[in-house]
PyMOL CGO cylinders between C-alpha atoms (Angstrom):
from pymol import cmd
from pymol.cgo import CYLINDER

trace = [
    CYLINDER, 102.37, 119.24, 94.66, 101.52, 118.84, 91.08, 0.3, 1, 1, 1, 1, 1, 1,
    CYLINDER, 101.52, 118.84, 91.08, 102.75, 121.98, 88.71, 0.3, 1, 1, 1, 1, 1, 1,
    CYLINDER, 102.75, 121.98, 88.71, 99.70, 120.78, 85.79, 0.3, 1, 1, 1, 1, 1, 1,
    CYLINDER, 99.70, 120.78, 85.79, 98.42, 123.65, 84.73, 0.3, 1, 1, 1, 1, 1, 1,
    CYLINDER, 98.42, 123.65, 84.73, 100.03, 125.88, 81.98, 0.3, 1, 1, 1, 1, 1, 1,
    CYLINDER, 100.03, 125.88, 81.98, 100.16, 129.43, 83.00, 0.3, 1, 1, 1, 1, 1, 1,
    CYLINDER, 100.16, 129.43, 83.00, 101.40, 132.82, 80.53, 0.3, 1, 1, 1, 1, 1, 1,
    CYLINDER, 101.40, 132.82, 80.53, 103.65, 135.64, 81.62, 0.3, 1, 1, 1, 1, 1, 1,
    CYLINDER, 103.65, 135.64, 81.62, 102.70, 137.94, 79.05, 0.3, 1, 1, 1, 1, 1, 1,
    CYLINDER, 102.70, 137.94, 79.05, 104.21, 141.48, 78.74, 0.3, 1, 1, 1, 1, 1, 1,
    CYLINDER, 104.21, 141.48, 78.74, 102.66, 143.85, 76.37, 0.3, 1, 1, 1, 1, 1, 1,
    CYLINDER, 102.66, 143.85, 76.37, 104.87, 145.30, 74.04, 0.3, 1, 1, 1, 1, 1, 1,
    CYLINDER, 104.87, 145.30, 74.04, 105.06, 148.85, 73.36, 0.3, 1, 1, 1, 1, 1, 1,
    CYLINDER, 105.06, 148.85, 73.36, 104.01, 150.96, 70.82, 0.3, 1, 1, 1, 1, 1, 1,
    CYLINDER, 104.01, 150.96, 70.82, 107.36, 152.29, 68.10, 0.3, 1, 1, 1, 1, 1, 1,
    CYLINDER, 107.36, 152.29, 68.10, 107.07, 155.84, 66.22, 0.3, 1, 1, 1, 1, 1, 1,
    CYLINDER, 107.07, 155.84, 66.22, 107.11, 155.85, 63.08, 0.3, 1, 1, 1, 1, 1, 1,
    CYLINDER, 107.11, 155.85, 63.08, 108.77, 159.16, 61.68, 0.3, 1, 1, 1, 1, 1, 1,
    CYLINDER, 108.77, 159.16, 61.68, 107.31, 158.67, 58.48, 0.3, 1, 1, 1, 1, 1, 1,
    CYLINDER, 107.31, 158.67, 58.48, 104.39, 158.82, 59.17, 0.3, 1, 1, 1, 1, 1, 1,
    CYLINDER, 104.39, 158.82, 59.17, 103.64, 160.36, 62.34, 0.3, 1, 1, 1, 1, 1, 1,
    CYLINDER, 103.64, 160.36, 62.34, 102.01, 158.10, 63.86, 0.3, 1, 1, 1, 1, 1, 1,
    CYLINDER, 102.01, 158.10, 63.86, 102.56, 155.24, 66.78, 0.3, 1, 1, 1, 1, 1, 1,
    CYLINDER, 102.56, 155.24, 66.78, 102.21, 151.47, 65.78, 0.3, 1, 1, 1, 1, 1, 1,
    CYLINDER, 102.21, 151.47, 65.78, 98.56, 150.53, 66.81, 0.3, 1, 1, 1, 1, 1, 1,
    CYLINDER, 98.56, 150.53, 66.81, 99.17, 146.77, 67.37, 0.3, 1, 1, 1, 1, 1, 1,
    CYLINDER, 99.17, 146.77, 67.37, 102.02, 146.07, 69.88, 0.3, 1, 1, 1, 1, 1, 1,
    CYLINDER, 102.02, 146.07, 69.88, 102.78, 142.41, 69.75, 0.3, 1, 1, 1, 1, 1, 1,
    CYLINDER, 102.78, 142.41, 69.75, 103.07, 141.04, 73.11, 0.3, 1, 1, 1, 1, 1, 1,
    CYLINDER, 103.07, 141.04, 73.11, 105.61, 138.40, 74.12, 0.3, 1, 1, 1, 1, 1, 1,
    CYLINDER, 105.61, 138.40, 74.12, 104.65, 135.38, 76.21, 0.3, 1, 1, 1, 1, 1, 1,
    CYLINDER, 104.65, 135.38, 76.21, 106.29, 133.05, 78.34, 0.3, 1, 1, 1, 1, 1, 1,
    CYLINDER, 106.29, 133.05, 78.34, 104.81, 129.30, 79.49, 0.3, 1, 1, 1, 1, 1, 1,
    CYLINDER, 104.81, 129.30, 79.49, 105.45, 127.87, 82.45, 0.3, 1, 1, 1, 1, 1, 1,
    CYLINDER, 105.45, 127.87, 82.45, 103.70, 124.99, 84.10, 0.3, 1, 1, 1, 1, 1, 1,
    CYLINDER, 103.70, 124.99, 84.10, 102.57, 125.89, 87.68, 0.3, 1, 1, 1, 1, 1, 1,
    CYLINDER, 102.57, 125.89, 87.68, 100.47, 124.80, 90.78, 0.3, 1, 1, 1, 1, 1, 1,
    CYLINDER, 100.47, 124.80, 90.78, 97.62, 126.62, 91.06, 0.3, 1, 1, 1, 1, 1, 1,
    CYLINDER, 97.62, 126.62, 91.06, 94.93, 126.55, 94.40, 0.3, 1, 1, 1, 1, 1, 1,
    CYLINDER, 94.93, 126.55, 94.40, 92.49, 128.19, 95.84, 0.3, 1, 1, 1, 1, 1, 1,
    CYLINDER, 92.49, 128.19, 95.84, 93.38, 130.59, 98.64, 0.3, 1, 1, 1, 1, 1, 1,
    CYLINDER, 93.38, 130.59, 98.64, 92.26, 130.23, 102.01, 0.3, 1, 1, 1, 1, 1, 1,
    CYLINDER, 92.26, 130.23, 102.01, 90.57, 132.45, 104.05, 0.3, 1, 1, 1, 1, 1, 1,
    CYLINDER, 90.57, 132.45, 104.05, 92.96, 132.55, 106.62, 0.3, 1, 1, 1, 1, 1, 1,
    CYLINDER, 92.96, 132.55, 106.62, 95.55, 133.67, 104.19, 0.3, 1, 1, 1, 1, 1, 1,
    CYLINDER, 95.55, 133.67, 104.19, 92.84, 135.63, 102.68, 0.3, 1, 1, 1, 1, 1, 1,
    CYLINDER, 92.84, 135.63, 102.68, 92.14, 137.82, 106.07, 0.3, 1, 1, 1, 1, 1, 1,
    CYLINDER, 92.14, 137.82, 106.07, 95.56, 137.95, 106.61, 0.3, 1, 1, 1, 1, 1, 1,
    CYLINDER, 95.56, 137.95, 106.61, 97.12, 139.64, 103.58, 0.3, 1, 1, 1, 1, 1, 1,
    CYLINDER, 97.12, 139.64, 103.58, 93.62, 141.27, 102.15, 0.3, 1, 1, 1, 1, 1, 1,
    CYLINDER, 93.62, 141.27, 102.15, 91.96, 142.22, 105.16, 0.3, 1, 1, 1, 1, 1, 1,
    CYLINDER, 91.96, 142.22, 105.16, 88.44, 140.77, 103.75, 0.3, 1, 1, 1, 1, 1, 1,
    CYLINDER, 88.44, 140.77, 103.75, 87.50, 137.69, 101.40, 0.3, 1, 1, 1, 1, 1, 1,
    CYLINDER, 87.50, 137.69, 101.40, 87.50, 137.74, 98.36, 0.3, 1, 1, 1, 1, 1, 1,
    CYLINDER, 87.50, 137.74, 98.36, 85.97, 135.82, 95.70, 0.3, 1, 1, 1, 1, 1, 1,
    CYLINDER, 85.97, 135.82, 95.70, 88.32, 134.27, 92.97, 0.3, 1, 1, 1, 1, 1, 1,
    CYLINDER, 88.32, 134.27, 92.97, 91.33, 134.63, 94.76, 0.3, 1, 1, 1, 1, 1, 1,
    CYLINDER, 91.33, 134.63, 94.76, 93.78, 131.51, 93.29, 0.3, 1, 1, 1, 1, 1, 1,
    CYLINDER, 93.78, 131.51, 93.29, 97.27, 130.88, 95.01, 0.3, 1, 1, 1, 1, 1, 1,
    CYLINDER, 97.27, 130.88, 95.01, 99.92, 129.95, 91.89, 0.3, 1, 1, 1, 1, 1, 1,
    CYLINDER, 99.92, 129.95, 91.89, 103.34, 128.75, 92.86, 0.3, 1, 1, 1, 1, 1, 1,
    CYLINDER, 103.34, 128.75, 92.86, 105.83, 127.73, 90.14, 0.3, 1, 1, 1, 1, 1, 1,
    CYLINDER, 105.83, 127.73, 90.14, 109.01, 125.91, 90.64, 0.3, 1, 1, 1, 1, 1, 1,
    CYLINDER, 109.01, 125.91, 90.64, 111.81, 128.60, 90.00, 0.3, 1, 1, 1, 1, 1, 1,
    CYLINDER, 111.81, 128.60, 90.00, 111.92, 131.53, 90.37, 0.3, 1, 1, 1, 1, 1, 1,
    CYLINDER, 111.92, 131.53, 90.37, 110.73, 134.41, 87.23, 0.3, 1, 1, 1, 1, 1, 1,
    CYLINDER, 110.73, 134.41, 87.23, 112.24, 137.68, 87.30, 0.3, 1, 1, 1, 1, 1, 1,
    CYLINDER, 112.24, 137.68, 87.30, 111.90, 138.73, 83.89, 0.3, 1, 1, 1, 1, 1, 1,
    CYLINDER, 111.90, 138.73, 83.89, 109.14, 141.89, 83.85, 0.3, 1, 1, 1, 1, 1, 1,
    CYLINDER, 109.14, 141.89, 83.85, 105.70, 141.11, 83.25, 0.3, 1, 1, 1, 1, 1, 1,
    CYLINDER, 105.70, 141.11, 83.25, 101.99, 142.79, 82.70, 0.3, 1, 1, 1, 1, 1, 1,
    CYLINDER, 101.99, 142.79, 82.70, 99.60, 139.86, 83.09, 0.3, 1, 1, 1, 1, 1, 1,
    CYLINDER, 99.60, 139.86, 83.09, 99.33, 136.53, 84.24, 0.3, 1, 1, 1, 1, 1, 1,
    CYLINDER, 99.33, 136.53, 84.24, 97.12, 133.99, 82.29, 0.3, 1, 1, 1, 1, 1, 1,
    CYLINDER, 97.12, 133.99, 82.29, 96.40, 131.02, 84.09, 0.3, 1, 1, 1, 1, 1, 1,
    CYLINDER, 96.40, 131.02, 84.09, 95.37, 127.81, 81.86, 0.3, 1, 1, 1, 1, 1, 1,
]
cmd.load_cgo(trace, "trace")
């Protein structure tokens, strides 16, 4: 199994109040992590069997360890 293709755990950051002003910070930065993955189609075996129906675009990613740091979004390549 090749792990080739660079994939972002990216959690969005949250917005801080500013006192001064009154108002929330408009542009959270968000903070993302790389990590080099496999990444597959699905079957449609395993597709029926944890959906219930197909469905179209439905990728299978498997990384080497373990993350269990919070995330929002996955980017994949």
């Amino acid at each position: 199994m090749r792990y080739d293709t660079d994939i972002i755990f990216r959690l969005n950051g949250t917005s801080t109040y500013d006192p001064d002003t009154g108002d929330y910070d408009t542009a959270p930065t968000p903070t993302d992590t790389h990590r080099m993955a496999s990444v597959s189609g699905t079957k449609i075996e395993t597709m029926q069997f944890i959906y219930g129906e197909i469905r179209q675009g439905s990728v299978t990613v498997q990384v080497q360890n373990h993350y269990d740091d919070p995330f929002d979004l996955v980017v994949i390549g």
